[in-house]
C-alpha positions, 0 to 999 in steps of 0.5 A, spaced: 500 500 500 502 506 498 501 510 505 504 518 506 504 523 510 503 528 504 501 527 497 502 532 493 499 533 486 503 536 481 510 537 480 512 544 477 517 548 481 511 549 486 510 542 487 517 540 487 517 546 493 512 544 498 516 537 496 522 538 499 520 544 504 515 538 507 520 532 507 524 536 510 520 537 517 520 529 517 514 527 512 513 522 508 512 525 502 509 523 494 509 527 488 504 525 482 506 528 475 501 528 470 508 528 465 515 530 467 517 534 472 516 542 472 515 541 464 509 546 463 508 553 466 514 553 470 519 551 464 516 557 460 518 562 462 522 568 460 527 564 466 528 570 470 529 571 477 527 577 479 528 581 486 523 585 486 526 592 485 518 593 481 515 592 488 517 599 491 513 603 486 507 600 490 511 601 496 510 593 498 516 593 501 515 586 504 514 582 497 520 586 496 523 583 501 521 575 499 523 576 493 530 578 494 531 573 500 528 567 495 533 570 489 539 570 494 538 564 497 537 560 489 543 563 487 546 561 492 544 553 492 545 554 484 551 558 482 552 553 476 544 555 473 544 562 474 548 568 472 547 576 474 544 579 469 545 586 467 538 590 466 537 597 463 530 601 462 529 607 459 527 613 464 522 617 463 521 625 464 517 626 470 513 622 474 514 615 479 519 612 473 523 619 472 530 620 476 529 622 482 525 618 484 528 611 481 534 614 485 531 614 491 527 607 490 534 604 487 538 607 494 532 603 498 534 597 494 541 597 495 539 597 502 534 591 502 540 587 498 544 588 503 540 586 509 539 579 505 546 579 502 545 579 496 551 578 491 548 582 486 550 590 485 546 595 486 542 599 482 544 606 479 541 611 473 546 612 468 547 617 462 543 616 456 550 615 452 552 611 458 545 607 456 547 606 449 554 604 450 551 598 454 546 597 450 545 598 442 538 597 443 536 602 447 539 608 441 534 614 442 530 611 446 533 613 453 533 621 452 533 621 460 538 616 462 536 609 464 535 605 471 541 599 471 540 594 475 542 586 476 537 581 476 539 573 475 538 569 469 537 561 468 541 558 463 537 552 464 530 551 468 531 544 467 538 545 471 534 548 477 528 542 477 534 537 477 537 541 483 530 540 487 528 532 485 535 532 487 535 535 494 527 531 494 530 524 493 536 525 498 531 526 503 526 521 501 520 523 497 518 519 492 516 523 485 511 518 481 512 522 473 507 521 468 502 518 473 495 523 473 491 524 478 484 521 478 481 523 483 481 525 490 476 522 496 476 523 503 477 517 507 472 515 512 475 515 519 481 521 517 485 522 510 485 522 503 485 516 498 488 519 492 487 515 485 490 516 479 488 515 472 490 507 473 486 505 478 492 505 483 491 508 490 496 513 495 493 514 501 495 521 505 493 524 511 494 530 508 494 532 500 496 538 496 494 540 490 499 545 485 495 543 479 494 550 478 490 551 472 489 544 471 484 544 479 479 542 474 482 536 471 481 531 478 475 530 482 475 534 488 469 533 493 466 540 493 465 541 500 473 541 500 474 546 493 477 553 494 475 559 490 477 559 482 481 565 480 479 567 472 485 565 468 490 568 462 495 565 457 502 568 458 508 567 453 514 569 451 517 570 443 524 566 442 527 570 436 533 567 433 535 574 432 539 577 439 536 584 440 542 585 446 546 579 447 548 581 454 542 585 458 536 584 459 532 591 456 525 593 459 521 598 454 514 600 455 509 600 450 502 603 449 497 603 454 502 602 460 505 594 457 511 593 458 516 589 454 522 585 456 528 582 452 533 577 455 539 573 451 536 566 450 541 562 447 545 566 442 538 569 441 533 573 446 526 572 449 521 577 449 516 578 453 511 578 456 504 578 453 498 575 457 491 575 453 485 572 457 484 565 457 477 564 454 477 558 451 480 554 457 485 549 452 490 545 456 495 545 454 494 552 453 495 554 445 497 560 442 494 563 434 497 566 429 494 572 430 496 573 437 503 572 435 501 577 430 499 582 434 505 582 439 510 583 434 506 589 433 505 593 439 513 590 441 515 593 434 512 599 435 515 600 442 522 600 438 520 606 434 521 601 428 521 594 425 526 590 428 522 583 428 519 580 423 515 573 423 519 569 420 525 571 427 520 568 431 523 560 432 519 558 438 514 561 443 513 559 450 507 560 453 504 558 461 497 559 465 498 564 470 491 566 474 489 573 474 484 579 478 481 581 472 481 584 465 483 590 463 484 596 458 492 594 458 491 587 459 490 582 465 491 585 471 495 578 475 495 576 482 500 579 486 501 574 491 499 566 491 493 564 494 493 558 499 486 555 500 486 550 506 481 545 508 481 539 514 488 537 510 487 539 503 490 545 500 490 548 494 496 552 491 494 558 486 501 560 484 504 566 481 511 566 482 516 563 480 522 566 484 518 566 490 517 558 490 521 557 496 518 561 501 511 559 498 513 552 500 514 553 507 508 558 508 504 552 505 508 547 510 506 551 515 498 551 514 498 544 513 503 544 521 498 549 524 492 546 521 485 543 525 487 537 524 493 536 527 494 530 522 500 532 518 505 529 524 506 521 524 507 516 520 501 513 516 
């Protein structure tokens, strides 16, 4: 009989989070994954781990903090997949984006870096000349200047689940790969039968479910469900050609978008557009229209047409869950959503950066639960 403290459904980067996190405490713990680990949104991403430094344009200063804390910690578990990465944004005239104020948010930064020991430099503004010696791309499009800042770049996502199926195994978890989940009952006298699509049974005393946009694919007993967030398709355009083979470059579009190019593997990654979710396909597909759309207002926020379809060798696209939608796109969640319930939570995620401190605030629901069911062995 398969018999864990912990089942956990799903094994992108959230899961394989809560996974070690848990395992960690003592549990013992069971990943089950519909295909291979962290194979759909948590690989399609634009592979940056950010600090946070946007946050302090809406004073959250505490989801600043997480971020760099998390971002300090990664790049320390993980030297060899990740790499700084130098980033640049134009300034603008007036206003929260202009130079004083960035200066006095990228003072406050560099001191939030040090309080979590962040390798990383501190931001600063620079010239416009010193903007276009950096980057060509930014040629007559940084007339006040520009924010220089470093954040950290993946050279390899799979590098980074390795890492964690590594550090999961090494403390005893099993992770099933291409093994769906069914459904999910509550058993009797206390814990869940978890069913995958094979008949095969696992028998937990607690579960949780990653699945994200997938929630809806298992069975759930309705009194055990949380609320369901509205949904958009976020992707990225993979270009053979390199807009910056060195920095990642922010420019702002029409109606307050903002684009990001990285370098990616001897081109560069641009992103991202999100677009509501209406048809509700899994895995999630992109049109040729959508494409055709993004290369537009992307082009047109380079003052020129610098991309061209055929430049396009890939696009990489994720499900990420939303507040509403508005005027200047999806408005996303900022912070995940946790819902907990005699033993089951579920785990609406929106970050990747965050996954570990998001892994240890879910443990701790599951700890401090009612039931008191989490501790022990089945």
């Amino acid at each position: 009989m398969n018999r864990y403290d912990l089942v956990i459904i799903g094994g992108g980067i959230s899961g394989l989070g809560v996974a070690e996190a848990a395992a960690g405490q003592g549990l013992s713990v069971a990943v089950l994954e519909a295909s291979t680990c962290c194979s759909q949104t948590s690989n399609n991403t634009l592979r940056i781990i950010h600090g946070g430094f946007r946050y302090l344009q809406s004073m959250s200063f505490l989801r600043v903090i997480r971020s760099l804390n998390d971002q300090t910690e990664l790049l320390r578990r993980c030297p060899g997949a990740l790499r700084p990465l130098a980033c640049l944004m134009p300034l603008a005239s007036f206003g929260l984006k202009s130079r004083i104020p960035v200066s006095i948010a990228g003072l406050a930064y560099g001191l939030l870096m040090k309080l979590a020991g962040s390798p990383l430099p501190p931001p600063e503004t620079v010239s416009t000349a010193a903007a276009e010696r950096h980057s060509t791309l930014l040629r007559g499009k940084a007339p006040h200047g520009a924010l220089r800042w470093h954040d950290a770049l993946m050279s390899d996502p799979n590098m980074i689940t390795e890492h964690l199926l590594e550090r999961c195994r090494t403390r005893g978890v099993t992770v099933y790969e291409n093994t769906p989940a069914r459904a999910i009952q509550q058993r009797q006298h206390g814990g869940f039968n978890v069913i995958d699509v094979v008949g095969t049974v696992f028998q937990a005393r607690n579960v949780v479910n990653t699945l994200g946009p997938w929630l809806d694919t298992i069975e759930i007993p309705e009194r055990l469900r949380g609320p369901r967030p509205l949904w958009c398709k976020g992707f990225n355009l993979i270009s053979s050609r390199p807009l910056d083979a060195v920095h990642g470059v922010a420019l702002q579009g029409s109606e307050g978008r903002l684009f990001f190019c990285v370098p990616r593997e001897g081109g560069s990654a641009i992103g991202t557009w999100y677009i509501p979710h209406e048809e509700q396909t899994l895995p999630p597909r992109i049109s040729e229209e959508e494409i055709s759309i993004f290369l537009k207002a992307f082009n047109a926020a380079l003052g020129e047409q610098v991309l061209h379809r055929e430049d396009i060798v890939a696009v990489d696209v994720g499900v990420l869950p939303m507040k509403r939608n508005a005027p200047a796109g999806p408005q996303l969640l900022g912070n995940e959503q946790i819902h907990e319930r005699e033993g089951y939570i579920e785990v609406i995620s929106t970050k990747y950066t965050t996954f570990r401190s998001q892994a240890t605030a879910v443990v701790r629901r599951l700890t401090s639960s009612a039931t008191g069911s989490v501790s022990g062995t089945y």
